[in-house]
RORO-263730 format. One line per field, with one value per residue (C-alpha): residue number from 1; residue in one letter; x, y, z. Coordinates in steps of 0.2 Angstrom, whole numbers, always signed. Layout:
BEGIN
seq: (NUM_...) $
type: (a_...) $
x: (X_...) $
y: (Y_...) $
z: (Z_...) $
END
This chain:
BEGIN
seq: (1_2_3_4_5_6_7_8_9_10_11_12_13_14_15_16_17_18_19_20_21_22_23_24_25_26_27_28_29_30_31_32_33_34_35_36_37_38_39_40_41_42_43_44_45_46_47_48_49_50_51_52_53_54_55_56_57_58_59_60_61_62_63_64_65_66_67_68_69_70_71_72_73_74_75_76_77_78_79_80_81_82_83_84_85_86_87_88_89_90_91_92_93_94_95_96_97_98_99_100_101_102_103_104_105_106_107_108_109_110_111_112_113_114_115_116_117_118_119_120_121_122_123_124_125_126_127_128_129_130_131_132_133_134_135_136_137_138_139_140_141_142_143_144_145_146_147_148_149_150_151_152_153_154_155_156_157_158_159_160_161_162_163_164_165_166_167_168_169_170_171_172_173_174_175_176_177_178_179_180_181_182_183_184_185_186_187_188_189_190_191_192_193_194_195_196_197_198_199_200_201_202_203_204_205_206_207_208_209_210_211_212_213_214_215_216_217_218_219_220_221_222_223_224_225_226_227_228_229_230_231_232_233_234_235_236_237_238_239_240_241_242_243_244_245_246_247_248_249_250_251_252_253_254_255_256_257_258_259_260_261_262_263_264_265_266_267_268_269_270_271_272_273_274_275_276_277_278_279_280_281_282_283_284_285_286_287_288_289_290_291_292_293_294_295_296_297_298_299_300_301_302_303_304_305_306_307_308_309_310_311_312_313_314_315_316_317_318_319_320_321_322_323_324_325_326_327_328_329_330_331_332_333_334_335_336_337_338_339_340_341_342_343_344_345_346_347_348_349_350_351_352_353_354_355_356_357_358_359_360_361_362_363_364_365_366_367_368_369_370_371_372_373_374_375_376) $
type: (x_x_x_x_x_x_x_x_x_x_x_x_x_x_x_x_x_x_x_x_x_x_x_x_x_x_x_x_x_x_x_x_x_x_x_x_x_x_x_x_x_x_x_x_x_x_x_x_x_x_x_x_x_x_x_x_x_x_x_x_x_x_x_x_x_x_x_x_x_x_x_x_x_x_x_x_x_x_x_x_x_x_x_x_x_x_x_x_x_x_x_x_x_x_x_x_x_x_x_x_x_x_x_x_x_x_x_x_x_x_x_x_x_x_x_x_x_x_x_x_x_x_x_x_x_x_x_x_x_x_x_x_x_x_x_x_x_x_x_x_x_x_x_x_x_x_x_x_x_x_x_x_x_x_x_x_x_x_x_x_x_x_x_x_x_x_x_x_x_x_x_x_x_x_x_x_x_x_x_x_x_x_x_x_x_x_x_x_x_x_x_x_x_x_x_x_x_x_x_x_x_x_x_x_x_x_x_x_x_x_x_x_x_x_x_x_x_x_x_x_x_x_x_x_x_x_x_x_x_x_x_x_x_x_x_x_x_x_x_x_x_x_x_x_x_x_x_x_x_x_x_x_x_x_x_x_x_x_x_x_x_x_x_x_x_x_x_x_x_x_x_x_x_x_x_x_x_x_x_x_x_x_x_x_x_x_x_x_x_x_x_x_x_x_x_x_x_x_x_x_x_x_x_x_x_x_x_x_x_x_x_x_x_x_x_x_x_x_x_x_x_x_x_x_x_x_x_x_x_x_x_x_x_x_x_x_x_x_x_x_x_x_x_x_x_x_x_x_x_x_x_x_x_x_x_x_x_x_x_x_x_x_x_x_x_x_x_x_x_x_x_x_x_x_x_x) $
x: (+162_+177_+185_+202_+211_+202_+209_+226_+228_+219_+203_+187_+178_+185_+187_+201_+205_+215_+218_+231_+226_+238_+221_+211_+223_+223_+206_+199_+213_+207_+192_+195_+199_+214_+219_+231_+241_+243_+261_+260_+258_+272_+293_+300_+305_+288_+282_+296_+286_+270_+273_+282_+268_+256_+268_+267_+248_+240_+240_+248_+235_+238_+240_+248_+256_+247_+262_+259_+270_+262_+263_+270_+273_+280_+299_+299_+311_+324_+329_+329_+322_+323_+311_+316_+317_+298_+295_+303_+292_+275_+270_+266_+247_+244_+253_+244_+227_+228_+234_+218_+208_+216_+214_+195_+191_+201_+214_+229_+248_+249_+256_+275_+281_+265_+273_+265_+263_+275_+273_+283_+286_+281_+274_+290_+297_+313_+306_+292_+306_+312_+295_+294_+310_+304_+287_+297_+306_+290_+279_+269_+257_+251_+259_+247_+250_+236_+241_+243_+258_+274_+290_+297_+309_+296_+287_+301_+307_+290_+289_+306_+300_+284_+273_+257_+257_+240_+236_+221_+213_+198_+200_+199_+215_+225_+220_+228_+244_+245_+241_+256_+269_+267_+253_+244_+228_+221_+210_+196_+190_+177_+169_+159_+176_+185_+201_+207_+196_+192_+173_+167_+152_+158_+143_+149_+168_+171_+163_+172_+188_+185_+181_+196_+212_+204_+209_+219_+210_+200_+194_+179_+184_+168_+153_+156_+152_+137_+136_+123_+134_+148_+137_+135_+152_+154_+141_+150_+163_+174_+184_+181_+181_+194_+188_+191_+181_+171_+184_+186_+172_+180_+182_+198_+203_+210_+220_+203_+200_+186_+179_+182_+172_+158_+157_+158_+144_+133_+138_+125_+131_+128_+140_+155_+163_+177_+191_+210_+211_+221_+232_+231_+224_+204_+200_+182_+179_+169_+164_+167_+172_+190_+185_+173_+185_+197_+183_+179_+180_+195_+206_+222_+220_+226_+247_+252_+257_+265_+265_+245_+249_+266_+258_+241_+251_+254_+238_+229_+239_+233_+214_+215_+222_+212_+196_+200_+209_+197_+179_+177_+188_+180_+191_+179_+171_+185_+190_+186_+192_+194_+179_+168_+148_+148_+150_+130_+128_+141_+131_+138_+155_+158_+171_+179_+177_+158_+157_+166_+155_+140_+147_+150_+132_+123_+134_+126_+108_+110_+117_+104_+90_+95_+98_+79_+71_+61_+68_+50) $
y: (+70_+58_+45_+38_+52_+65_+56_+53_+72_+79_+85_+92_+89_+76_+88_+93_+110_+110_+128_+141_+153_+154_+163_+151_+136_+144_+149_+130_+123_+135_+131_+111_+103_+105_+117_+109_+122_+121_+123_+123_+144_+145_+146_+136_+151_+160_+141_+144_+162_+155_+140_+154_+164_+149_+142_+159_+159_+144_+142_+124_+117_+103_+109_+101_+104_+97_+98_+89_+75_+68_+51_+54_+71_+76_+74_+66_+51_+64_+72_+87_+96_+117_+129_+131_+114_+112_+128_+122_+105_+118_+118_+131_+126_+129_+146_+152_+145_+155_+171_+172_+168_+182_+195_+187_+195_+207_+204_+213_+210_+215_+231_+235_+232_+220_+203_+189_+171_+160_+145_+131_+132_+112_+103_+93_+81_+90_+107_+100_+90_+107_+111_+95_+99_+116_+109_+96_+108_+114_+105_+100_+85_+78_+78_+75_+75_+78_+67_+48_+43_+52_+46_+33_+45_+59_+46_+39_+57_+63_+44_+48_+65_+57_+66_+57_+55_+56_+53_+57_+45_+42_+24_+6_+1_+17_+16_+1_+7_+18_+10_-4_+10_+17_+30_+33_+42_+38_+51_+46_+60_+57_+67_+83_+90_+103_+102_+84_+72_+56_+53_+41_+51_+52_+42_+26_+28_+31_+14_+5_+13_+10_-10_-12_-2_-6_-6_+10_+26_+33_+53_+56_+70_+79_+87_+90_+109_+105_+95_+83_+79_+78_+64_+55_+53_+46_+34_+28_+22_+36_+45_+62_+73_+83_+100_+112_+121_+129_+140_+150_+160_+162_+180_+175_+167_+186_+174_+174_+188_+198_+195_+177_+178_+185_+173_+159_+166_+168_+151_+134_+115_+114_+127_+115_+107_+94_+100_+97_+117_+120_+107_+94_+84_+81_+94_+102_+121_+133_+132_+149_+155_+148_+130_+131_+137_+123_+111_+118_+111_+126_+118_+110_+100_+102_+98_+84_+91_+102_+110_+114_+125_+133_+135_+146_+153_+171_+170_+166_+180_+192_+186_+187_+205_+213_+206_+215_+229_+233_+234_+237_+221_+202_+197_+192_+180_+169_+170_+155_+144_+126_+124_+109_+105_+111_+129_+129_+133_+144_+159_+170_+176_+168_+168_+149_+148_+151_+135_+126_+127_+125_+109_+104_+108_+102_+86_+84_+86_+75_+58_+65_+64_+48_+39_+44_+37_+20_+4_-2) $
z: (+37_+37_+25_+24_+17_+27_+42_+35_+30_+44_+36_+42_+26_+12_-3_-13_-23_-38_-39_-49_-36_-21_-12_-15_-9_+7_+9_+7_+19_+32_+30_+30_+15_+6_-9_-22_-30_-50_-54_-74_-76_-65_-66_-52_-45_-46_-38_-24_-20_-21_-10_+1_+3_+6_+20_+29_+28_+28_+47_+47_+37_+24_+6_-11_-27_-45_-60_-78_-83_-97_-102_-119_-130_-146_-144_-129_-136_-142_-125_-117_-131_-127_-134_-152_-155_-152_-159_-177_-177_-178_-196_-206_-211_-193_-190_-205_-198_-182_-189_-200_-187_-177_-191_-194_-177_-178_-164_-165_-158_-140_-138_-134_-116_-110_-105_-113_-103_-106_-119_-113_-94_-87_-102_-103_-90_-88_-87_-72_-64_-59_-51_-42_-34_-27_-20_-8_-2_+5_+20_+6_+9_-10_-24_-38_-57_-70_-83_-77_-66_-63_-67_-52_-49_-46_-36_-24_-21_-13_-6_+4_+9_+15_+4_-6_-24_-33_-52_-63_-74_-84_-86_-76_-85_-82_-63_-63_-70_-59_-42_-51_-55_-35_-34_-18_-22_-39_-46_-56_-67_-78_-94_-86_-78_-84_-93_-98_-97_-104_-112_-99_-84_-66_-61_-72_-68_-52_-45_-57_-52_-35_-37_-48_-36_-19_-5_-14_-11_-25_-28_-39_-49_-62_-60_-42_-34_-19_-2_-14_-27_-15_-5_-21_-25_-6_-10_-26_-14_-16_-2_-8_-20_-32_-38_-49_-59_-45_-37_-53_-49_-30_-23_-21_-37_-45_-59_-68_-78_-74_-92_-91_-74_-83_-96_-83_-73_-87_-96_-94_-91_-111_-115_-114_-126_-125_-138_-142_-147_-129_-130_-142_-130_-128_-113_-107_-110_-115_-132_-140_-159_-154_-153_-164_-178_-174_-177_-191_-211_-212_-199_-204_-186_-169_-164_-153_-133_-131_-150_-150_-135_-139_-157_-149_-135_-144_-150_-131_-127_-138_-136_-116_-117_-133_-124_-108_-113_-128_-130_-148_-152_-155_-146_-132_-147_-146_-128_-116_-101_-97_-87_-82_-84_-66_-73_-75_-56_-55_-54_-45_-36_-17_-5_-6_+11_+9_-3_+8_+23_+10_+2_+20_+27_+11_+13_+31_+29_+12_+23_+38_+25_+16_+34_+42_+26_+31_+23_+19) $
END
């Protein structure tokens, strides 16, 4: 099946990764679509190695790089704020929140010697711009940033290096802003997706997207993991489809946690919940102790980006590895994902590729089935 962007990028199939998973980039470009690599978990020199690695398996396939620039962020008027300064704006009420929650399930520090994640590695434009500049030095194909338009800087660099620039939205009016400030593909992401989204359904915002930018290229982004549900963003006037939340369940996709895999498996498309416990910002996961607690009449309230996740980042820690590493904890109470509604057929763990020629097959008998049926 082909569309605009299928066509422009070489495509057998119009559907788009995003990813974290190296593996998993590469498995869905082989197989014809195209893996977007998430940059945010990465230093730009552990983005260099993956992007390396990609390059040297990938067969020549098209592939891209998603980095978050938001918009707006606490601080971002004062500079190039490091670490500490962001650490020092967290308030107490809220780092005495999350260490009683933590002892309430009993989670302890991790132990000596295990490397936690790093807290504050591409929430900030000048910490992303770094990543931005290792991805173009890579055959990279889209650039595509997860909250609104990049800067015009970031955008006339992968212009002059002939690279694509895409954007999520999950409004008519921030579609627009991005198709005026210079972006390529706009991404139209609406409420069932995982990880930030707006409140409005796929079904009502993706034709509105796409009579408001055309001729511009739209992505429907949301609810979408099966041939059907790929044919029905088509039909919307879409040229494909963003992804997401499917490929954490992948054989591939080792960056999920096995115990996080489980809980995905198991989970149903009403065991989401749209919270601002990750970030700060309003972003579909599953709904566990941890997001109900921050909902909760005890909360002091979640921290602008990037302070609600520099604030929870020790504590994420500690709940990943407690959960994992120890069966007598509670941990695994609090412990959850960004995920989308699509988690409710996530059932089981497949190959990418598998989903791939599943998607592309179910995408053919649905337009097969639609074209025989009589007009009378």
């Amino acid at each position: 099946m082909r569309s605009q962007l299928a066509t422009a990028f070489g495509l057998r199939l119009p559907l788009f990764a995003f990813t974290t998973s190296r593996e998993v980039v590469v498995a869905v470009s082989r197989a014809g679509g195209m893996g977007v690599l998430g940059a945010i978990p990465y230093s730009a020199d552990e983005l260099a190695a993956h992007l390396d690695w990609i390059d040297a398996h990938i067969d020549g396939r098209p592939y891209g790089v998603d980095v978050v620039m938001p918009a707006s962020y606490a601080g971002s008027g004062d500079g190039a704020l490091d670490k500490s300064a962001f650490a020092e704006m967290i308030p107490e009420a809220q780092r005495r929140f999350i260490g009683e929650l933590l002892e309430r399930y009993g989670v302890p520090p991790l132990p000596e010697g295990v490397r936690p994640y790093e807290d504050l590695l591409s929430w900030v434009h000048h910490l992303t711009r770094t990543q931005v500049d290792v991805a173009l030095t890579h055959p990279i194909r889209l650039l595509a940033n997860a909250l609104g338009p990049p800067p015009p800087d970031v955008i006339d660099k992968a212009h002059a290096k002939g690279v694509k620039v895409a954007a999520l939205c999950g409004s008519v009016r921030h579609a627009q802003k991005q198709v005026a400030a210079g972006v390529d593909v706009i991404i139209a992401q609406g409420t069932e997706a995982g990880g930030h989204t707006g409140d409005v359904s796929t079904m009502v915002l993706v034709p509105e997207v796409v009579d408001a930018v055309a001729p511009h290229p739209v992505l429907a982004a949301g609810g979408i993991g099966t041939g059907r549900q790929l044919a029905a963003a088509l039909a919307l006037g879409a040229d494909g489809a963003w992804t997401g939340s499917i490929w954490l369940t992948t054989v591939e996709n080792q960056l999920t946690p096995e115990v996080v895999k489980h809980k995905l498996l198991a989970a149903g498309s009403r065991d989401t919940v749209r919270s601002r416990a990750l970030t700060g910002k309003p972003a579909r996961q599953l709904r566990t102790a941890w997001t109900d607690a921050w909902e909760s009449a005890e909360s002091p309230g979640t921290l602008p980006l990037p302070l609600q996740y520099m604030a929870t980042s020790d504590a994420v820690n500690r709940i990943h590895y407690h959960a994992a590493h120890t069966p007598s904890s509670r941990a695994s109470e609090l412990l959850g994902s960004p995920v989308g509604q699509i988690v409710g057929r996530m059932n089981r763990i497949r190959p990418a590729a598998e989903i791939v020629e599943e998607m592309a097959a179910e995408l053919r008998r649905t337009i097969a089935r639609l074209g025989s049926r009589d007009d009378d």
